[in-house]
Every structure is written in C-alpha cells, then in structure tokens.
C-alpha positions in Angstrom: 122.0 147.0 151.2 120.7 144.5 148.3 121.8 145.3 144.6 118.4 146.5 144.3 118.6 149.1 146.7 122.1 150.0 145.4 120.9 150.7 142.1 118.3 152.8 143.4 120.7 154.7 145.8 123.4 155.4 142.9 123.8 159.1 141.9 122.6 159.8 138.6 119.9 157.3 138.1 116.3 158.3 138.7 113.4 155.8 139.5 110.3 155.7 137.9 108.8 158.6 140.1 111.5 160.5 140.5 112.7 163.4 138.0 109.4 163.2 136.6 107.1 166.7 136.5 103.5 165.0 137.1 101.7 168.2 136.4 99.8 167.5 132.6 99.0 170.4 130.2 95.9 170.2 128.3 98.0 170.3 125.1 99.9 167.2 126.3 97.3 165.5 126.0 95.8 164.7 122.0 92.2 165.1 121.4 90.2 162.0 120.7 90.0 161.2 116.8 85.9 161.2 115.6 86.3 157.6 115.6 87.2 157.0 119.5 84.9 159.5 120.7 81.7 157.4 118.4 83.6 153.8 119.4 83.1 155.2 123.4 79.4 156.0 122.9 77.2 152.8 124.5 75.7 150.1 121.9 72.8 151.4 121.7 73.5 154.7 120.1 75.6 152.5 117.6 72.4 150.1 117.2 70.7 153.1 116.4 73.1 154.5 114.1 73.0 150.9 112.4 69.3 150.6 112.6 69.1 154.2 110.3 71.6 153.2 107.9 69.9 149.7 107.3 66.9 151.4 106.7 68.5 153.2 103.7 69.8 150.0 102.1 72.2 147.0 102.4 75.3 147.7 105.1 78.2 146.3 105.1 80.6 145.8 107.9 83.1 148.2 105.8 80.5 150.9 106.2 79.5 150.1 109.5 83.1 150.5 110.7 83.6 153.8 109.1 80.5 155.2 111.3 82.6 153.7 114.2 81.0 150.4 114.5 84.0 148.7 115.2 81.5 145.2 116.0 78.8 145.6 113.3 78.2 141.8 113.7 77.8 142.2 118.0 75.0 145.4 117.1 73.0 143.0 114.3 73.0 139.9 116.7 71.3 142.4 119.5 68.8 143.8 116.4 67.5 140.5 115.7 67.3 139.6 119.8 64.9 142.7 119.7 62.7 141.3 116.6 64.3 142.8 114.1 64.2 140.3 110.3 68.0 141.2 109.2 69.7 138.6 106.9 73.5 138.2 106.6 75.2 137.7 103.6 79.0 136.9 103.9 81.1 137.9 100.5 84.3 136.1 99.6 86.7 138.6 101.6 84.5 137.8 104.9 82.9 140.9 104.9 79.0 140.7 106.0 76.9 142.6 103.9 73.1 143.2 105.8 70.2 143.4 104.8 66.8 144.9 107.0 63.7 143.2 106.0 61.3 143.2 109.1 60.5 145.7 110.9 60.5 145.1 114.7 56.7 144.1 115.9 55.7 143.7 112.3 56.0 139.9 112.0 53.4 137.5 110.8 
C-alpha cells in the first residue's frame, strides 16, 4: 500500500466523494441575478437591445453594460458588418460613447 492509498484508507478522513449528500435542493441553488440571465441571451437579442437604445441617442459602453452588454464594443463591430453607419468616440476614461447615424440599407 502507497502513502496515497494510506491516506485514503485512514479512519476519519473522507475523499472527495465520500461523506458528501449529492442530492441538491432547489433552494441550494441561488437564482440567476437579471444581469446573468440578459448576459446568457445570444448576441443578437443584445444587438437588438443596442440597436433600440442607439436609436434613442448616443450610448455608451456604461449604459450598454447596465442593460447586460457586458461587450458593447463586440455587438457595434457586428452592427457596422451588417451596414449599420455607427461612429465611435473614445472619452478620456476609455469609455466608447456611440453614435447611430445610418440606417442599415439607407447608404448613398
């Protein structure tokens, strides 16, 4: 018998799976926070959600994140791959500030 096995074998001790109840109750578990359950919804519900608030006026990443877009930059980049005009301005502090000002299909 190796020490490993020793300390294993010795009274008293319990390995990872052992002494351990692996029955969960649902109140173990915590309820996702409105932030996860928005940050697990695909891109382009958050493009979306983006696409709305730009409409309304200038957004900044600050804003973006406290809709839970956690990668406002990621969802503008895919915006202007679909045609959208969006200019980026970056303040001292690094936060983007975004501005909508084409429309999709209405270019030129």
């Amino acid at each position: 018998m190796n020490n490993l096995d020793k300390k294993q074998a010795a009274p008293g001790r319990r390995g990872p799976d052992q002494g351990r109840g692996t029955t969960r109750h649902p109140q173990d578990t915590p309820s996702p926070s409105p932030v996860q359950e928005h940050h697990s919804q695909p891109a382009a519900a958050q493009r979306a959600r983006l696409l709305a608030m730009l409409r309304r006026g200038p957004v900044d990443t600050l804003q973006a994140r406290a809709v839970a877009i956690m990668s406002p930059a990621t969802r503008i980049f895919e915006l202007k791959m679909q045609g959208y005009e969006i200019i980026t301005t970056r303040l001292p502090n690094r936060v983007g500030v975004y501005h909508l000002v084409g429309e999709a299909g209405h270019g030129e």
